[in-house]
Residue frames relative to the residue before (quaternion, step in Angstrom):
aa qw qx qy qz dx dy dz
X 1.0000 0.0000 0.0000 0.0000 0.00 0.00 0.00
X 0.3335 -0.6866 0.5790 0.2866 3.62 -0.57 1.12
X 0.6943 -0.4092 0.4630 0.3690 4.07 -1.92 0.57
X 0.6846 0.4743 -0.4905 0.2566 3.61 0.87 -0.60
X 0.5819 0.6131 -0.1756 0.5046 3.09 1.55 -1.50
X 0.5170 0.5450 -0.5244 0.4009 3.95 0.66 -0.42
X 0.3281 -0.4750 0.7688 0.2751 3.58 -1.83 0.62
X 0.0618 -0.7536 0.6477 0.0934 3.63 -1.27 0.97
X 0.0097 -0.8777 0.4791 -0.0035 3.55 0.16 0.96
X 0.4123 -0.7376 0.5337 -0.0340 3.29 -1.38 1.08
X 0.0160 -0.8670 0.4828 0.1222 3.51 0.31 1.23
X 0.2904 -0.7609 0.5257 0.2455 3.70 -1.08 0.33
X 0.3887 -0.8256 0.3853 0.1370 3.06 -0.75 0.77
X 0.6339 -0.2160 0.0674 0.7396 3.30 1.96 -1.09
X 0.7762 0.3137 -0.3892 0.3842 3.58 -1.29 0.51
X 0.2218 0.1356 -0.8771 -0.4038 1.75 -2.33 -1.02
X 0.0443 0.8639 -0.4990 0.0516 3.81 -0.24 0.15
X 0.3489 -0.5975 0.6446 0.3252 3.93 -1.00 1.23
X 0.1960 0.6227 -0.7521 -0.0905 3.52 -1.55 0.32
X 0.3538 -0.7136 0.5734 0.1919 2.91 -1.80 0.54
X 0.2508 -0.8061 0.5301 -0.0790 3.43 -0.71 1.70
X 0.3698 -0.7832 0.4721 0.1643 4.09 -0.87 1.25
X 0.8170 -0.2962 0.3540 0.3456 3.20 -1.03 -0.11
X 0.1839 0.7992 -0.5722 -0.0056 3.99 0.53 0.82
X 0.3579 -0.5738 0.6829 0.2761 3.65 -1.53 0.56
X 0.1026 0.7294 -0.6726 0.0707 3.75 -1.55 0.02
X 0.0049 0.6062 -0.7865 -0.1183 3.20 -1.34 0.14
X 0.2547 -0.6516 0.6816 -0.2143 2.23 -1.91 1.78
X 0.3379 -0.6330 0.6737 0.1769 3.82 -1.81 -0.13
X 0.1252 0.8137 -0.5675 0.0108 3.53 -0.54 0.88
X 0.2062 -0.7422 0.6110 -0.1822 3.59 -1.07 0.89
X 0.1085 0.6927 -0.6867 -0.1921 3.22 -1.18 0.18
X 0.1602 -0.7385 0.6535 -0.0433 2.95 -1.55 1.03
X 0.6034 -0.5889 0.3844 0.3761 4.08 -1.11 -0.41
X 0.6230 -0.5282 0.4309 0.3837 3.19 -1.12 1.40
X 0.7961 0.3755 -0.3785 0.2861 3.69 0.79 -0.74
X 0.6359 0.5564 -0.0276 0.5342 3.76 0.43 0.64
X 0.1796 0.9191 -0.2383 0.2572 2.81 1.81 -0.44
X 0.8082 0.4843 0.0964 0.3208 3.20 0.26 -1.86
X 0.5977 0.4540 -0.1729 0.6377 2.62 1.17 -1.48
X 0.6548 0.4763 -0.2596 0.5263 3.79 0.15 -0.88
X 0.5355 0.5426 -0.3175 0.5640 3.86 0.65 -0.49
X 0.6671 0.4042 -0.2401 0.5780 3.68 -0.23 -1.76
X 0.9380 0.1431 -0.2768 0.1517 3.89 0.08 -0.46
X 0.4350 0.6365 -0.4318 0.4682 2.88 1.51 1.10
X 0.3974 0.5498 -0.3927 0.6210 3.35 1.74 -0.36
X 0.5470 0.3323 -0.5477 0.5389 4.12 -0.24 -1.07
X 0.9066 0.3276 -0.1564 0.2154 3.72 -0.52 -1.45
X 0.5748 0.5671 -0.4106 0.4237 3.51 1.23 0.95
X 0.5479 0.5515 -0.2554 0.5748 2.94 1.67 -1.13
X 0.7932 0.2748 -0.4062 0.3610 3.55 0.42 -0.66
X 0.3327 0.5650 -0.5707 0.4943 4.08 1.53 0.14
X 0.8469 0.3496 -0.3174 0.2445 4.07 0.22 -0.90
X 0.3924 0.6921 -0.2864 0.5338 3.54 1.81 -0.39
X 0.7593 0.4396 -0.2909 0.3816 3.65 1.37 -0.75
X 0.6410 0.5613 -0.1684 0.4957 3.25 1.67 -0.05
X 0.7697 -0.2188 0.3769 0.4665 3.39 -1.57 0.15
X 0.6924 -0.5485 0.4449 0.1479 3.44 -1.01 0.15
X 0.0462 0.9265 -0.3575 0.1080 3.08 1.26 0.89
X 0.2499 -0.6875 0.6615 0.1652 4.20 -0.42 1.51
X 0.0417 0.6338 -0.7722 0.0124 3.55 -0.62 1.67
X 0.5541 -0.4345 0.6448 0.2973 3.46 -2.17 -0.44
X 0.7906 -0.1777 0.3201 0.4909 3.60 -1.34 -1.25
X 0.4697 -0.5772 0.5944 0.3048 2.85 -1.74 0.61
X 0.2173 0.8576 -0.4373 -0.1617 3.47 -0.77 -0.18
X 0.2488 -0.7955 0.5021 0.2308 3.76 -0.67 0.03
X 0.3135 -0.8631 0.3830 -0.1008 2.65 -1.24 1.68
X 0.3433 -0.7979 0.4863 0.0946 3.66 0.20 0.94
X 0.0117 -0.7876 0.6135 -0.0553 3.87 -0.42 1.48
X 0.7803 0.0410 -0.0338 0.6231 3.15 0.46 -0.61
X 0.1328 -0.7115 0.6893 -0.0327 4.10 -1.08 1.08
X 0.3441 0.6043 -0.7001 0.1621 3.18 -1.23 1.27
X 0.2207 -0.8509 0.4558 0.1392 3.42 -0.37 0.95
X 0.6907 0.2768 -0.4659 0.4789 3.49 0.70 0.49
X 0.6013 0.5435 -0.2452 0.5319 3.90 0.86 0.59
X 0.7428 -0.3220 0.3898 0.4388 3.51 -1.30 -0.33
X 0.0379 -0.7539 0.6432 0.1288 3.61 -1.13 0.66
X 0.4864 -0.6469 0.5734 0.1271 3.37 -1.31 0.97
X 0.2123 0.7514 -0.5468 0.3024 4.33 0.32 1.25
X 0.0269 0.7576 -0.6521 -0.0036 2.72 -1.88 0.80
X 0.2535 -0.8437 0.4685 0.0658 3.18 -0.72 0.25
X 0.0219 0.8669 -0.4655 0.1771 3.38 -0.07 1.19
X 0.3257 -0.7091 0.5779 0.2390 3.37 -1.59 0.23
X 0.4371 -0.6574 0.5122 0.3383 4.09 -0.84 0.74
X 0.1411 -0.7656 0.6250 0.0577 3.89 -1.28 0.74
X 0.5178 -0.5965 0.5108 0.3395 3.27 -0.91 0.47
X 0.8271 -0.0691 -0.0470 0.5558 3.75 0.82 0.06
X 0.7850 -0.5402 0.2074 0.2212 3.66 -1.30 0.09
X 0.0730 -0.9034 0.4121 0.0932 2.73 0.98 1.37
X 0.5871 -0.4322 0.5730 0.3744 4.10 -1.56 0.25
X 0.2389 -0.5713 0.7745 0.1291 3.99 -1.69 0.87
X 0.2128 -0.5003 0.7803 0.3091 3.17 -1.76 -0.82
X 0.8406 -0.4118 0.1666 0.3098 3.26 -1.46 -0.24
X 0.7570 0.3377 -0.2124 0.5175 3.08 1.49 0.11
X 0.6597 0.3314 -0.1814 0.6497 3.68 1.20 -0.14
X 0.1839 -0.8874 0.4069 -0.1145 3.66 0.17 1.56
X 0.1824 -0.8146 0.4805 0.2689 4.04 -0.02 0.28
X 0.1262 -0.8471 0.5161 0.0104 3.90 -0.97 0.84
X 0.2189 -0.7763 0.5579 0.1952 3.32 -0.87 -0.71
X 0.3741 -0.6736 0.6134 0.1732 3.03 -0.59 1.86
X 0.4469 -0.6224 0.6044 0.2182 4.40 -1.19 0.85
X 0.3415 -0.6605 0.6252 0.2369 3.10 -1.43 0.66
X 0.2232 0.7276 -0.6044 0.2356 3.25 -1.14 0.26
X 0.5355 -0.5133 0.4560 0.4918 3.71 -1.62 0.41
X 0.0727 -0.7027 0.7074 -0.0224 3.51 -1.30 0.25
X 0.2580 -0.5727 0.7474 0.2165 3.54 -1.70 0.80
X 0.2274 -0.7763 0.5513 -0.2042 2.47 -2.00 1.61
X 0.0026 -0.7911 0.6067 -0.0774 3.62 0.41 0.91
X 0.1196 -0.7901 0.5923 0.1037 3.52 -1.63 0.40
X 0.0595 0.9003 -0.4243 -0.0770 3.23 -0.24 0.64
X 0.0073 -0.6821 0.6431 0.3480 3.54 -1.27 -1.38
X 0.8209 0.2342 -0.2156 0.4741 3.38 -1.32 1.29
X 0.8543 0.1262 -0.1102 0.4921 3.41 -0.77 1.49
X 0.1302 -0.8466 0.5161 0.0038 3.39 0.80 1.20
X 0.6905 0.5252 -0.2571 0.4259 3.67 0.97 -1.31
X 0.5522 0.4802 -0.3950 0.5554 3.98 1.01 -0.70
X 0.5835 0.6712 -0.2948 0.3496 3.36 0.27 -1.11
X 0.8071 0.2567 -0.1626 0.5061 3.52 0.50 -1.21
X 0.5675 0.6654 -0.3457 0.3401 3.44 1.32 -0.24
X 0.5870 0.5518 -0.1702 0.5674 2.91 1.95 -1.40
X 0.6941 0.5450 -0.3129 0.3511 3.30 0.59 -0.67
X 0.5926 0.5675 -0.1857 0.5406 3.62 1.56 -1.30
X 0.6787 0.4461 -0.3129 0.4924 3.70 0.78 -0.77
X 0.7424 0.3259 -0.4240 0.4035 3.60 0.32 -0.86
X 0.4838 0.5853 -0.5276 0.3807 4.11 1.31 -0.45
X 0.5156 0.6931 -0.2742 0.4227 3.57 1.05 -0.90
X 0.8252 0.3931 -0.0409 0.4036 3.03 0.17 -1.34
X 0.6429 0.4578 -0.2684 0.5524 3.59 1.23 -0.87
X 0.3552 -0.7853 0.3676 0.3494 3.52 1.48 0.12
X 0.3216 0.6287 -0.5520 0.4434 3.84 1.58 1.45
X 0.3143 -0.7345 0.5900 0.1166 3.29 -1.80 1.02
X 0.4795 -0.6419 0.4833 0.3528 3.27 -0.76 1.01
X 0.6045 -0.3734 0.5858 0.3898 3.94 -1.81 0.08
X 0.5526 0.6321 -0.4463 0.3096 4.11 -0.12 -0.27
X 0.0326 -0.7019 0.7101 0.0445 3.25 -1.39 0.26
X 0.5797 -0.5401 0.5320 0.2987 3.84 -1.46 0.37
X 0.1032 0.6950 -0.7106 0.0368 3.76 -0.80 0.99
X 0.6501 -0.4926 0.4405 0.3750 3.52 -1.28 0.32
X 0.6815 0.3596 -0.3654 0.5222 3.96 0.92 -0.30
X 0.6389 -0.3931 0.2707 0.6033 3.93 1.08 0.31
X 0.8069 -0.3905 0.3429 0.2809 2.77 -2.20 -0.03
X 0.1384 0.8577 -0.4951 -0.0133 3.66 -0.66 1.01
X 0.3681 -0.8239 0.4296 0.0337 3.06 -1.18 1.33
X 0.6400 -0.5380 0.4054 0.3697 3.42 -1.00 1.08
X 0.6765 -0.3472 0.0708 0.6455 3.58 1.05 -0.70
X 0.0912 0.7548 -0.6465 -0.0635 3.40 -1.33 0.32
X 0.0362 0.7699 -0.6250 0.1237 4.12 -0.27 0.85
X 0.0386 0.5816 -0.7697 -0.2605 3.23 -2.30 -0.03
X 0.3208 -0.7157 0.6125 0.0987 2.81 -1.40 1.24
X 0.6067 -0.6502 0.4319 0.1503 3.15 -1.41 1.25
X 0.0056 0.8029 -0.5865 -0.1064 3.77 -0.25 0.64
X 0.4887 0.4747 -0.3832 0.6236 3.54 1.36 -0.12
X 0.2020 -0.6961 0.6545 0.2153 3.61 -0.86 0.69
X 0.2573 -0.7982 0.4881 0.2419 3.74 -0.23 1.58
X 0.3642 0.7229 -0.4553 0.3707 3.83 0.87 0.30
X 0.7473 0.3375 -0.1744 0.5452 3.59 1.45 -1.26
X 0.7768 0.2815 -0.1491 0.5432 3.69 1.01 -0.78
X 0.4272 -0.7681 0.4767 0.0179 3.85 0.07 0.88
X 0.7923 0.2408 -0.1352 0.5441 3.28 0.96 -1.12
X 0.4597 -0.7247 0.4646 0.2184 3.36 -0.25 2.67
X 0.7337 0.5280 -0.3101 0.2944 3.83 0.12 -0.48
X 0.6239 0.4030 -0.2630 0.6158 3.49 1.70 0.19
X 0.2294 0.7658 -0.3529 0.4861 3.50 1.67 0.49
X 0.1338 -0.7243 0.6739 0.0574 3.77 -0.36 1.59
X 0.0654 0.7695 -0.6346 -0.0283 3.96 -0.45 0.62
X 0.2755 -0.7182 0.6223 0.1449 3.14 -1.77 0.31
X 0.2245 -0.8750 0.4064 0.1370 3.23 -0.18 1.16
X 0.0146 0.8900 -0.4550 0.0260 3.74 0.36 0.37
X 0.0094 -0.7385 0.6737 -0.0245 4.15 -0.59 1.61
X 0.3359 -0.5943 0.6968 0.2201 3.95 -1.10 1.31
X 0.4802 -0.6751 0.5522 -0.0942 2.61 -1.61 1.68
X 0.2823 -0.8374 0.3503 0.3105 3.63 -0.46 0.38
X 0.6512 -0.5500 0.2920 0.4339 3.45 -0.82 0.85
X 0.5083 -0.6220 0.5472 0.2351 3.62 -0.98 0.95
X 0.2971 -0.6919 0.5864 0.2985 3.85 -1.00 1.07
């Protein structure tokens, strides 16, 4: 069966759903690179964070996740990829520490098909008449925050398509 003819199917796991999310700390790698390739570039900043954290003290992170700053699919995307910490940890010049905002956020969980996923996820914000955090910039749409965290730690399971993610887009404050 050629990819065109394949059903690609996207299971949810829970939501859409509003959740409210605190203040996380993380170091992380950001970069911008092409929507085409994407992934591939992703997977190796993950190989090359974990092995920046493997070089240290023992460090009690959370999820991995990837994080979407700037979105323009025929152009440069603006991504990072990072790991949550129980506090603020020091970067060097390439591995940098942040903070993922608290705030209400839509929240969809899934496994398999990262790209349905966010479609579904955008339509029902749409529809529930909620506005994403984002605004229009000349390098694409960028969002106050938008990420899926990894609940599968992809270190133990390899195959991206058995990956439980949480997909999570900050909402804008209600007038």
């Amino acid at each position: 069966m050629s990819r065109s003819t394949m059903e690609v199917r996207v299971d949810i796991v829970e939501g859409p759903r509003i959740v409210v999310k605190t203040k996380t700390p993380y170091v992380g790698i950001r970069l911008v690179t092409p929507f085409r390739g994407m992934l591939a570039v992703r997977d190796k900043l993950m190989a090359e964070l974990y092995d920046w954290l493997d070089k240290r003290d023992p460090i009690d992170v959370g999820s991995t996740f990837f994080r979407l700053h700037v979105i323009d699919m025929n152009g440069p995307m603006d991504i990072e990829v990072g790991v949550t910490t129980k506090q603020t940890l020091d970067g060097d010049g390439r591995v940098r520490p942040g903070t993922l905002p608290g705030g209400r956020y839509a929240s969809l969980t899934y496994i398999n098909h990262a790209r349905r996923a966010n479609q579904l996820l955008v339509t029902w914000i749409r529809e529930n008449g909620l506005t994403a955090d984002r605004w229009d910039e000349p390098a694409g749409d960028r969002f106050a925050c938008r990420y899926e965290a990894y609940l599968t730690d992809p270190r133990s399971q390899p195959m991206k398509t058995k990956w439980q993610v949480e997909l999570n887009i900050r909402l804008a404050e209600q007038a």
